[in-house]
C-alpha positions in Angstrom: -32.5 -28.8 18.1 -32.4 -31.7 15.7 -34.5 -31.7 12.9 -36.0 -34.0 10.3 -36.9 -32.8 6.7 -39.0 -34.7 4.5 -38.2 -34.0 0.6 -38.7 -35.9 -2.8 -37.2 -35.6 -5.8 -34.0 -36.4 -4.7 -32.2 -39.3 -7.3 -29.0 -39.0 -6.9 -25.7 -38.0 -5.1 -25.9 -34.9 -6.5 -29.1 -34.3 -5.7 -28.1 -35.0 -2.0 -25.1 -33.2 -2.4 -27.3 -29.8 -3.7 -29.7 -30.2 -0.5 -26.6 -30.7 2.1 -24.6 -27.4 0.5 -27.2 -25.4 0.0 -28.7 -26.2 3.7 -25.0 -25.6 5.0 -25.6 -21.6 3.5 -27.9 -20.9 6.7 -26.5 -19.1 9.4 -27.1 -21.8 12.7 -27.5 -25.0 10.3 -25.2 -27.9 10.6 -26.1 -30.6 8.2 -25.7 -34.2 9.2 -27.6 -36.6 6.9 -29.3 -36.0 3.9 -30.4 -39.3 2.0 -31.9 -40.0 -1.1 -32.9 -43.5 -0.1 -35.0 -42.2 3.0 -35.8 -39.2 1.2 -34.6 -37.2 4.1 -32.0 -34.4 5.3 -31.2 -34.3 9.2 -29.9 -30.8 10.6 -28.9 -29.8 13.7 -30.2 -26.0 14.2 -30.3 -22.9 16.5 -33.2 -20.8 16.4 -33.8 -21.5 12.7 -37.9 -21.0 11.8 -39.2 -24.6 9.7 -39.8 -22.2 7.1 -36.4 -21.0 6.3 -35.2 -24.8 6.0 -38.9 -25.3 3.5 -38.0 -22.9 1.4 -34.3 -23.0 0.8 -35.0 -26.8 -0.3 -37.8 -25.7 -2.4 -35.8 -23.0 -4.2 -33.2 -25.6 -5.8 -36.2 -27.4 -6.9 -37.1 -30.2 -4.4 -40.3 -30.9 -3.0 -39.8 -30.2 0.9 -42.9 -31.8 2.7 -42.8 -31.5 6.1 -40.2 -30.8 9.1 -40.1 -32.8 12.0 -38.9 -31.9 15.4 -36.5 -34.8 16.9 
């Protein structure tokens, strides 16, 4: 299931660069987008809760707002 992750705080490359490697540390994520510009990171998942996905964002120190499923 494709998924849609709303976060700000991200300024920079490395910023998107932290969100896509630390995303790609859950078991049954495959990252395919994360933007700075849209303020957005776009996974591909298998039974991985909305919460999981929150949180990990959250714990590098981005504001994750909302998940969308696509």
């Amino acid at each position: 299931m494709r998924k849609v992750i709303k976060i700000e705080g991200m300024t920079c490359g490395h910023c998107e660069s932290s969100v896509r490697n630390a995303l790609s540390k859950i078991e049954n994520v495959q990252v395919i987008e994360v933007s700075k510009d849209k303020k957005i990171a776009c996974v591909e998942v298998n039974n991985v809760d909305n919460s999981v996905l929150l949180d990990t964002i959250e714990n590098i120190g981005f504001d994750a707002l909302e998940v969308i499923n696509e």
